[in-house]
C-alpha positions as CSV (number, residue, x, y, z in Angstrom):
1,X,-49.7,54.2,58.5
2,X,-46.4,52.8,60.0
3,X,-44.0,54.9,61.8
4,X,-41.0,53.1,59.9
5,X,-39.1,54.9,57.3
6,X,-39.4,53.6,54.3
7,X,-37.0,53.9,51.7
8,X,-37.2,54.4,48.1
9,X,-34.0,52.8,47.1
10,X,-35.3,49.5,48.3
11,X,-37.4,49.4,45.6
12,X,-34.7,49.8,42.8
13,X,-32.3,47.6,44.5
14,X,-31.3,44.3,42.4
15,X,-32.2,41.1,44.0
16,X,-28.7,39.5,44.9
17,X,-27.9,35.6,45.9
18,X,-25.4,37.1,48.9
19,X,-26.8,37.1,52.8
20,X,-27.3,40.6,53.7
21,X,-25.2,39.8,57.6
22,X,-22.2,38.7,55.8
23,X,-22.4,35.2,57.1
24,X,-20.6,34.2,53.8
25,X,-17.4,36.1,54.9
26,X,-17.5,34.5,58.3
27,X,-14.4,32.3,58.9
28,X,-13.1,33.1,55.5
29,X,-9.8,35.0,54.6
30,X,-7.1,35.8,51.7
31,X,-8.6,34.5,48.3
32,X,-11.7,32.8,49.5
33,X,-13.1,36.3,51.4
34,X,-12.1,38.3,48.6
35,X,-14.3,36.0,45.9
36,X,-17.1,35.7,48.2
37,X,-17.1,39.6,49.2
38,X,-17.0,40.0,45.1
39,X,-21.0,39.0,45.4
40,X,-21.3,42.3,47.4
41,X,-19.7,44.2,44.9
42,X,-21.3,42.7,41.9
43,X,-24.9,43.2,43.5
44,X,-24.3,47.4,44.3
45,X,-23.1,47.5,40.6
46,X,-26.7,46.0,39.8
47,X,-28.3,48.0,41.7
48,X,-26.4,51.1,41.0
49,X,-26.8,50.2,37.3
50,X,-30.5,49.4,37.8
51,X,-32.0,52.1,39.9
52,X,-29.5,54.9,39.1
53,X,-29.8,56.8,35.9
54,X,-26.3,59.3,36.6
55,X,-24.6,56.0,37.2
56,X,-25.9,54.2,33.8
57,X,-25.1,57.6,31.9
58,X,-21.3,57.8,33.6
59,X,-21.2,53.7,31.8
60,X,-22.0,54.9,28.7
61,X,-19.4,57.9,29.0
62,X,-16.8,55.3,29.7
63,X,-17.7,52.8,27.1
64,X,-17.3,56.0,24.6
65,X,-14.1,57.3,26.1
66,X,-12.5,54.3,27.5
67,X,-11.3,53.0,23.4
68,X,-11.6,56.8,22.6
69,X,-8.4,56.6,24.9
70,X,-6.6,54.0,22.6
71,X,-7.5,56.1,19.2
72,X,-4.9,59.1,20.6
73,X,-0.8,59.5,19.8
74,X,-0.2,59.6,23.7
75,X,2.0,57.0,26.2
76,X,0.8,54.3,28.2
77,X,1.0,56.6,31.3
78,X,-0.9,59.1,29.7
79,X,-3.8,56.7,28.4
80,X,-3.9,54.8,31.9
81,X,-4.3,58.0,33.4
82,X,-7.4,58.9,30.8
83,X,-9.3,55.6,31.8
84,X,-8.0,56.2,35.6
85,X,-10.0,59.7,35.3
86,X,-13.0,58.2,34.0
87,X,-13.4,55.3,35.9
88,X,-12.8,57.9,39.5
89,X,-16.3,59.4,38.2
90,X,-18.2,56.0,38.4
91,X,-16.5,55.2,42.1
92,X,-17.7,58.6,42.7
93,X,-20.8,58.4,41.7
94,X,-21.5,54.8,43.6
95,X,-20.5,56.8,47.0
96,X,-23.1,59.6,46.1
97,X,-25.7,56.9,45.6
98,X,-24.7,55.5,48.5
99,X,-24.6,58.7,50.9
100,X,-28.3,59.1,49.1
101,X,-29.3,55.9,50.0
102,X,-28.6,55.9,53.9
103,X,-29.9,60.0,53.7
104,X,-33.3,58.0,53.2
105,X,-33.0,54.9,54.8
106,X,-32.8,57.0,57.5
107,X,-35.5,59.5,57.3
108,X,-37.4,60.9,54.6
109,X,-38.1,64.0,56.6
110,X,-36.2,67.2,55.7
111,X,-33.8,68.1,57.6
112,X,-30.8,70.6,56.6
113,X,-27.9,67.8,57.4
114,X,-29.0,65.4,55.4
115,X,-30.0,68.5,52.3
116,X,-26.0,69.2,53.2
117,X,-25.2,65.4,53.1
118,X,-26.8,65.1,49.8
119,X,-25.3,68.3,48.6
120,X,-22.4,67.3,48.9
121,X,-21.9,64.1,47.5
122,X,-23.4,65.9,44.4
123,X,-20.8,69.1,44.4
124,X,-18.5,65.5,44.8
125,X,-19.4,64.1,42.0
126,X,-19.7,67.5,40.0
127,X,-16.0,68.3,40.9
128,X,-15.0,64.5,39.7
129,X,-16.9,65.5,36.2
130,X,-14.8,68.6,36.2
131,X,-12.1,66.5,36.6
132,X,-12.3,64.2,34.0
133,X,-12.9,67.2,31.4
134,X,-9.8,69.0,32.6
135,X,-7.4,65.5,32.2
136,X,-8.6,64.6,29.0
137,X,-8.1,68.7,27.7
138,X,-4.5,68.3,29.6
139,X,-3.5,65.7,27.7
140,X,-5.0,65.9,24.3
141,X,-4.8,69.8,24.0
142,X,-1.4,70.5,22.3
């Protein structure tokens, strides 16, 4: 048995077409680094969308509230707001993922900072939720 640490998000992680050093980016700036560094981006949304059932469940709660937001009486401020709020919980819950990710690419041992490191990434996400319910009741509620 190796001494390694082996991680289990490795194996729900989406196969990307991007080096993992960053030699694309080398040399590159303005337009070109932001359209290369794009491929990262694309490939954690596959993965997070692949291996991470809270993330797919927060898509499907913004493909449902997202036009729910143009079906309401309210101004342009108030709906951008309403798809701001909803679209904070997915960025929120790609930095949980992520904190989860290097907790066990690190160590699958337990140990109470990385429990507290998971913990609160969760509570993060949890108060984000909490966030998105209190918004859309602020603005809808008469």
């Amino acid at each position: 048995m190796s001494s390694e640490p082996t991680c289990a998000a490795t194996d729900t992680v989406a196969s990307v077409d991007v080096p993992a050093d960053g030699a694309a980016l080398k040399g590159r700036s303005g337009l070109a680094r932001i359209w290369y560094a794009s491929g990262y981006s694309a490939a954690g949304l596959k993965a997070a969308y692949r291996g991470e059932a809270a993330f797919r469940q927060l898509v499907l709660l913004n493909l449902l509230l997202i036009p729910l937001a143009f079906l309401f009486d309210v101004s342009r401020v108030e709906r951008a707001v309403l798809i701001a709020v909803v679209f904070l919980g997915l960025i929120v819950e790609l930095l949980n993922s992520a904190i989860e990710a290097t907790v066990d690419r690190i160590s699958f041992e337990l140990h109470p900072l990385a429990k507290q490191a998971k913990d609160m990434g969760s509570a993060a996400q949890l108060l984000a939720l909490c966030l998105i319910g209190l918004v859309w009741a602020v603005i809808l509620i008469p």
